[in-house]
C-alpha positions as a Markdown table, in Angstrom:
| # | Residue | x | y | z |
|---|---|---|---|---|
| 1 | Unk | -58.3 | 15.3 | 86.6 |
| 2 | Unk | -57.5 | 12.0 | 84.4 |
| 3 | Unk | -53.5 | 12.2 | 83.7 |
| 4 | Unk | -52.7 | 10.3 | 80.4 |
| 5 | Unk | -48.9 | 9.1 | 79.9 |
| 6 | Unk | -47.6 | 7.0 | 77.0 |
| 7 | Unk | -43.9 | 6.7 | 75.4 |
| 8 | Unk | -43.2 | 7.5 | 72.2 |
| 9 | Unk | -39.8 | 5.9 | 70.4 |
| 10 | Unk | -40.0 | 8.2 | 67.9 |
| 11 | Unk | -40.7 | 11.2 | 66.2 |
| 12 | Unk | -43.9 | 9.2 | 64.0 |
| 13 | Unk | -45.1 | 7.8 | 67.3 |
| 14 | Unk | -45.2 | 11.6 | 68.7 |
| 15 | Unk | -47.3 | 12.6 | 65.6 |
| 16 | Unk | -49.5 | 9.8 | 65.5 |
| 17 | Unk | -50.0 | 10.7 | 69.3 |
| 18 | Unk | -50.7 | 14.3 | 68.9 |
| 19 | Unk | -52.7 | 12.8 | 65.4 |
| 20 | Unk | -55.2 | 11.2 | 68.0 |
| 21 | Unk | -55.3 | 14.0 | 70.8 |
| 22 | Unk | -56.3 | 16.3 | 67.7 |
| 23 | Unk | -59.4 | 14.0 | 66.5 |
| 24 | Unk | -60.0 | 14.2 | 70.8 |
| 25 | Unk | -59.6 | 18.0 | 71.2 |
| 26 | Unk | -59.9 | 19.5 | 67.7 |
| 27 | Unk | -61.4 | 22.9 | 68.7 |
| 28 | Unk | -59.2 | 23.9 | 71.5 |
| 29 | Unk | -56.6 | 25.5 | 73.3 |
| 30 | Unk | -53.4 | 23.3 | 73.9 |
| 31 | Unk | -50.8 | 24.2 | 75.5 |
| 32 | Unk | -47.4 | 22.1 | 74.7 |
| 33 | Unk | -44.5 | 22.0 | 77.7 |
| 34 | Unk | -41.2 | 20.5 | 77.2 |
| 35 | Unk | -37.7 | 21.7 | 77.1 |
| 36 | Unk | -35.9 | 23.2 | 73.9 |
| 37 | Unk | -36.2 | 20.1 | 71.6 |
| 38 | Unk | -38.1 | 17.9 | 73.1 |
| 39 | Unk | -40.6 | 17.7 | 70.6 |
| 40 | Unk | -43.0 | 20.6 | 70.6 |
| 41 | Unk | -42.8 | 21.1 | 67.3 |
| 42 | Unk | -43.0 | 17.5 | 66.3 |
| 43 | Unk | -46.4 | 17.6 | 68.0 |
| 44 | Unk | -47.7 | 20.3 | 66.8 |
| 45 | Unk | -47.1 | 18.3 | 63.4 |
| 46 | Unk | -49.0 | 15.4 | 64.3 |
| 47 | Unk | -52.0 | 17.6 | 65.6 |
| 48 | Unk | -52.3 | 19.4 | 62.1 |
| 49 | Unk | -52.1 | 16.4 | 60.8 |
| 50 | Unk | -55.1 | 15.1 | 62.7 |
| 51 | Unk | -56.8 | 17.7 | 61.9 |
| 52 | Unk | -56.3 | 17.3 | 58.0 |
| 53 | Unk | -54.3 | 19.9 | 57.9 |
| 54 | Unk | -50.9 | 18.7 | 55.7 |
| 55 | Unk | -48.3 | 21.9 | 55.8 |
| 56 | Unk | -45.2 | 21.5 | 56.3 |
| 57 | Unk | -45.2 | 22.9 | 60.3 |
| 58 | Unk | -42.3 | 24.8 | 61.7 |
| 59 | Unk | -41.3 | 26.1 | 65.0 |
| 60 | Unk | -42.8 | 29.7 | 65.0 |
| 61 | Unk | -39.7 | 30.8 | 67.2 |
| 62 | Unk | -38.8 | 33.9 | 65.2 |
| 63 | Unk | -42.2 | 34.5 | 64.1 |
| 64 | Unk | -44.4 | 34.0 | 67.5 |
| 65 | Unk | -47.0 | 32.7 | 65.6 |
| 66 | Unk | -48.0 | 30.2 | 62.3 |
| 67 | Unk | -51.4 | 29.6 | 60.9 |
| 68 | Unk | -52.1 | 26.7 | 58.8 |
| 69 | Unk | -54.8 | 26.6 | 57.0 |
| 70 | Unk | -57.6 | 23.6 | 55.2 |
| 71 | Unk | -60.5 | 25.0 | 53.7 |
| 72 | Unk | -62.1 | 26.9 | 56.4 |
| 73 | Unk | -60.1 | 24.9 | 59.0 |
| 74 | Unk | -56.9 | 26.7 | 61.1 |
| 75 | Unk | -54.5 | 25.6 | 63.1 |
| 76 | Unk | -52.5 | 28.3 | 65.1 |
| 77 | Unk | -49.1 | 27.3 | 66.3 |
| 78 | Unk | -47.6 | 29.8 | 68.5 |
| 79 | Unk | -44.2 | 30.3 | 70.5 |
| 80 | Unk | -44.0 | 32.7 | 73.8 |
| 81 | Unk | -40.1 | 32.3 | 74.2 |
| 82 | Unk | -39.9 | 35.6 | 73.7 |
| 83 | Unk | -42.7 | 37.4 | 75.1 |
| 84 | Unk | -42.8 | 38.0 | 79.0 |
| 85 | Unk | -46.3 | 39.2 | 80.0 |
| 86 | Unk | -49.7 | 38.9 | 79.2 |
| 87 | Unk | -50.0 | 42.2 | 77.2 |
| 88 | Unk | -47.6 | 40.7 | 75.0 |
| 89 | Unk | -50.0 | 37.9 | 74.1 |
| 90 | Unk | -53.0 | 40.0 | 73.8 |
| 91 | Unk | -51.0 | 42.2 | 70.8 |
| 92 | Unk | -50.4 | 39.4 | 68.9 |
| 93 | Unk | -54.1 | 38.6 | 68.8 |
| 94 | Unk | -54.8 | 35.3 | 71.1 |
| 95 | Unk | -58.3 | 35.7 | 72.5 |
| 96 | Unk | -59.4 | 37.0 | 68.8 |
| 97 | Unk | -58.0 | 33.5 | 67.8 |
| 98 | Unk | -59.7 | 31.2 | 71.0 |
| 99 | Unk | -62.9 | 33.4 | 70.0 |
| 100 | Unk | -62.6 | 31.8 | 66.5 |
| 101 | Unk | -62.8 | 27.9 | 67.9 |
| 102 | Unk | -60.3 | 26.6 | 65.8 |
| 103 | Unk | -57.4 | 25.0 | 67.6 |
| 104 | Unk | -54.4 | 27.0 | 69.3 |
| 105 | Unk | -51.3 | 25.2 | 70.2 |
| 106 | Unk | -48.6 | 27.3 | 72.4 |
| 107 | Unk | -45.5 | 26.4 | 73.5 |
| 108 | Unk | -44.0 | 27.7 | 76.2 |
| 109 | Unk | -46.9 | 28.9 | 77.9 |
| 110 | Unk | -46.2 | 28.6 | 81.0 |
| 111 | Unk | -44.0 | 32.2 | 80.4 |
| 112 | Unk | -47.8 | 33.8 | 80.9 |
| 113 | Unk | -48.9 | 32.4 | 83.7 |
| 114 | Unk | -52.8 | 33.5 | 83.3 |
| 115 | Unk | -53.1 | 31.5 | 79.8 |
| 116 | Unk | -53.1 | 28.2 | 82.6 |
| 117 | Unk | -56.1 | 29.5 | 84.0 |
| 118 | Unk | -57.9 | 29.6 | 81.0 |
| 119 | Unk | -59.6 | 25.8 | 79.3 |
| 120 | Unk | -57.1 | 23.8 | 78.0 |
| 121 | Unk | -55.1 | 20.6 | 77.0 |
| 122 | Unk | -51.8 | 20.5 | 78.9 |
| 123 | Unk | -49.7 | 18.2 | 77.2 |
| 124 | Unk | -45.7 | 18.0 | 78.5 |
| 125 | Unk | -43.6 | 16.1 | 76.6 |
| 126 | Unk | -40.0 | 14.7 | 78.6 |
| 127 | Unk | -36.7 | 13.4 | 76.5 |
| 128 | Unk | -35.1 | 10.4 | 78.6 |
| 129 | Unk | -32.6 | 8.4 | 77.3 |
| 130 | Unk | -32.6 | 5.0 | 76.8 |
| 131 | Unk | -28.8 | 4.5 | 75.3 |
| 132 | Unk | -26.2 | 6.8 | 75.0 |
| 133 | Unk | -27.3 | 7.0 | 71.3 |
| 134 | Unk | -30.9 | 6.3 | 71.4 |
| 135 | Unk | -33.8 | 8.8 | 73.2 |
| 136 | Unk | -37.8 | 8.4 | 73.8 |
| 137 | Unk | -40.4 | 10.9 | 74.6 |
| 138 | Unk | -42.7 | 10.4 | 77.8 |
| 139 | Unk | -45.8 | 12.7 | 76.6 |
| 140 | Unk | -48.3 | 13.0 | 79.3 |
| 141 | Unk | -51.5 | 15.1 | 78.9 |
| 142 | Unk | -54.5 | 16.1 | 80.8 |
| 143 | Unk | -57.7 | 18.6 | 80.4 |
| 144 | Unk | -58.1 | 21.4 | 82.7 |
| 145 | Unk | -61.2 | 23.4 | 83.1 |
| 146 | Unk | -61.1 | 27.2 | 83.9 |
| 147 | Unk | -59.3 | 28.3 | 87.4 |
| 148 | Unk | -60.7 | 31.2 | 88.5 |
C-alpha cells in the first residue's frame, strides 16, 4: 500500500488536490479523516469539482448526508458525527448508494469501524501551523482493498 503525502497552503491547493484524486478515483468510496476543521469539507469541494460537479458543497453535519448532482452524475457527501453504529448507516441508505457507483465521500468514518473494511480511498488531512497566524494542510492518502 502506496502512501501519498503532499502540503497544501491553502484552501485552493486542497481543492485542486481533491480536484485530481476525483479524475483518479471518480467512482468510489472515500473516506475523509481529519479533525473538526481541518478541511473535510474543503475537499469534498475540490472532489465535486473534479468531477464537474459545480454546487456550492456544505458540511452535511446537521443533515448526515448531501447529494449533488450533474446530469446523471452524483456525488454523496456524508457526515457520521452523529451516528454511532453500523445500523445507523445502513438507514440512511449507504450500500444502496456504493451499489449505484457514483462517488461517496464520508467524513468521520472511522465512527463505524466496518465501513474501513470495505474498498476505499483513505484520505486524512492534518492542520500544522507554520506561524502563529498562518496554517497548512498535510493531506495524505492511500487505496485500500477489502479486509475481510
Amino acid at each position: 500500500m502506496e502512501t501519498n503525502k503532499i502540503i497544501a497552503l491553502s484552501e485552493d491547493d486542497t481543492m485542486s488536490i481533491a480536484a485530481k484524486l476525483a479524475k483518479e478515483y471518480p467512482n468510489h468510496l472515500v473516506l475523509l479523516k481529519g479533525e473538526l476543521g481541518a478541511g473535510k469539507t474543503v475537499f469534498a469541494r475540490g472532489f465535486a469539482k473534479g468531477l464537474g460537479i459545480e454546487s456550492n458543497v456544505s458540511s452535511p453535519s446537521y443533515t448526515l448526508m448531501n447529494e449533488y448532482r450533474k446530469g446523471h452524475k452524483s456525488m454523496f457527501h456524508l457526515d457520521l458525527y452523529r451516528l454511532n453504529c453500523l445500523e445507523e448507516v445502513v438507514d440512511i441508505g449507504l450500500f444502496d448508494i456504493l451499489d449505484s457507483k457514483q462517488p461517496c465521500l464520508i467524513e468521520w468514518a472511522e465512527r463505524v469501524y466496518e465501513l474501513s473494511k470495505l474498498p476505499h480511498l483513505s484520505v486524512e488531512i492534518k492542520r500544522q501551523s507554520v506561524s502563529d497566524n498562518d496554517e497548512q494542510r498535510i493531506i495524505t492518502w492511500h487505496w485500500e482493498d477489502s479486509k475481510e
